[in-house]
Every structure is written in structure tokens, then in C-alpha cells.
C-alpha positions in Angstrom: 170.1 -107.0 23.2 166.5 -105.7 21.9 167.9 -103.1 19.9 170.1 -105.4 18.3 167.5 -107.7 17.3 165.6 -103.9 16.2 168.4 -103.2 14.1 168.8 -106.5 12.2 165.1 -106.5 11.2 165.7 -102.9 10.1 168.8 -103.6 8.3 167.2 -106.7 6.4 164.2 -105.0 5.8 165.9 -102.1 3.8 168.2 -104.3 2.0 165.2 -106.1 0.2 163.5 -102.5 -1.2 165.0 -102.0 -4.4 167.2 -98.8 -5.0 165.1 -96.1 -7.0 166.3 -95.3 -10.4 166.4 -91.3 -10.4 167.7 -88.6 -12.5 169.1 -85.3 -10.7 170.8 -82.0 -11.7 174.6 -81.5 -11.0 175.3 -78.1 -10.9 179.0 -78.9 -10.0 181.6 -81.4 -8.6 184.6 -79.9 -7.1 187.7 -81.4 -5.5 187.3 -78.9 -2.7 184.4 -78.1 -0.5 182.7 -74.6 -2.1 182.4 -71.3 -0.1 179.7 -71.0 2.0 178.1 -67.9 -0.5 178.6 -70.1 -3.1 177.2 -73.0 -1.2 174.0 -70.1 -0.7 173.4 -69.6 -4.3 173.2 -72.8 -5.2 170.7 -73.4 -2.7 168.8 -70.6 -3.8 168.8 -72.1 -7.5 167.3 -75.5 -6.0 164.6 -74.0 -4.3 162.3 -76.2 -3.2 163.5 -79.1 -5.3 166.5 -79.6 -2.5 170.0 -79.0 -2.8 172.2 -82.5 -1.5 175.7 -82.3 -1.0 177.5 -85.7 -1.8 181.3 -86.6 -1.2 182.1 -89.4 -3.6 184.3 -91.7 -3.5 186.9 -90.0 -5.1 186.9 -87.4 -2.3 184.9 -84.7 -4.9 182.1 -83.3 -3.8 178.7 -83.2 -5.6 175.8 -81.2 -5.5 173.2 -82.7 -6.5 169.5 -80.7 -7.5 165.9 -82.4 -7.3 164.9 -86.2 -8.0 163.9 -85.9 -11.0 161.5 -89.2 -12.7 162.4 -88.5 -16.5 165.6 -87.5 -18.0 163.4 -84.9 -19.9 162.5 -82.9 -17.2 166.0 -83.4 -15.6 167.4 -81.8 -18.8 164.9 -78.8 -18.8 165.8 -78.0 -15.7 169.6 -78.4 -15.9 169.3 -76.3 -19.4 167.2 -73.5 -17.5 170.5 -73.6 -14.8 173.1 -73.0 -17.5 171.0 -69.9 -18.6 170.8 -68.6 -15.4 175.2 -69.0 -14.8 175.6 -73.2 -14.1 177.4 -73.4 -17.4 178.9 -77.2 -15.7 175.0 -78.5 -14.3 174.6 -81.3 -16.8 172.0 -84.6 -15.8 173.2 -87.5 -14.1 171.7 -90.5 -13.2 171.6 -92.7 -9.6 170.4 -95.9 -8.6 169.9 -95.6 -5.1 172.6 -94.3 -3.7 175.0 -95.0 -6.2 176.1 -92.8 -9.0 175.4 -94.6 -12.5 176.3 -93.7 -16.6 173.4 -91.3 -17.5 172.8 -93.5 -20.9 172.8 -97.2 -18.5 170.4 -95.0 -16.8 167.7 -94.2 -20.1 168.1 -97.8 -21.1 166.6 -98.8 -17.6 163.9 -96.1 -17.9 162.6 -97.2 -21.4 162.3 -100.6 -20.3 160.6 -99.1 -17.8 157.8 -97.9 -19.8 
């Protein structure tokens, strides 16, 4: 019963923190799971920004590099991926964890400012 009560609060708690407005790096979404030395490169790209691997709704999967706080620095880093072989890593935007259109996404950030 305790850690019922424990779990409410928690749950209650977490739905009152807003979701966090970020901008990452996709360096691809595929219908199918990639091959683990696929899956190894790419994590070798991220480096220490962190790789995250989402399946969407639509049963694609993501993979998602860095949490990024501008779309500038987002887009320099996606760029420097598409010189180095990521010809699909484009910017995207998420609120939370939710997946949002990157230009609803600016118009949040610049009233941001």
C-alpha cells in the first residue's frame, strides 16, 4: 500500500514539470531495426553527445544524437554528419518526449528569447 501511495506522489509530481523544448540530430529513421555495425558507427559519430534509439509510433525507429539548446548548433552538427557519410541526419525538434514540426519548434524558441 506504501508504495502505492510512493508512486502516486511520483507520478503527480512529474506530470506538473513541464516537457523541455530540445533540438536533436537524426541521423536516420528506418522501418527496420539497423545492424549491430551499423548501430556501432553511429554510436561512434555521437560520441559523448549520446546516441538514443526511439521506436515511434509508427513502428520506425529513430536515432536520435545530442540535446541540443539552439537549432543552430543542432544544424552545425547535423551539417558536420552529412560531411562525414549521414547524407539523411537533418534536425528535428522534441517537446518532451514527444516528436514536434522543427519550424513549431523555432517559433517556441524565439519566444523564448
Amino acid at each position: 500500500m506504501g508504495q502505492e501511495t510512493l508512486f502516486s506522489i511520483g507520478k503527480s509530481v512529474s506530470d506538473t514539470i513541464p516537457p523541455t523544448l530540445t533540438f536533436r540530430v537524426e541521423v536516420m529513421r528506418s522501418v527496420k531495426p539497423v545492424k549491430e555495425d551499423v548501430l556501432a558507427e553511429i554510436r561512434k559519430a555521437a560520441g559523448e553527445r549520446g546516441l538514443d534509439v526511439v521506436t515511434l509510433e509508427d513502428g520506425k525507429t529513430d536515432y536520435l544524437i545530442g540535446k541540443f539548446i539552439t537549432f543552430d548548433t543542432a544544424s552545425e552538427y547535423s551539417d558536420l554528419l552529412k560531411r562525414n557519410g549521414y547524407r539523411d541526419a537533418q534536425v528535428v525538434a522534441w517537446l518532451g518526449k514527444k516528436e514536434i514540426p522543427i519550424e513549431t519548434a523555432r517559433q517556441l524558441f524565439d519566444k523564448l528569447k
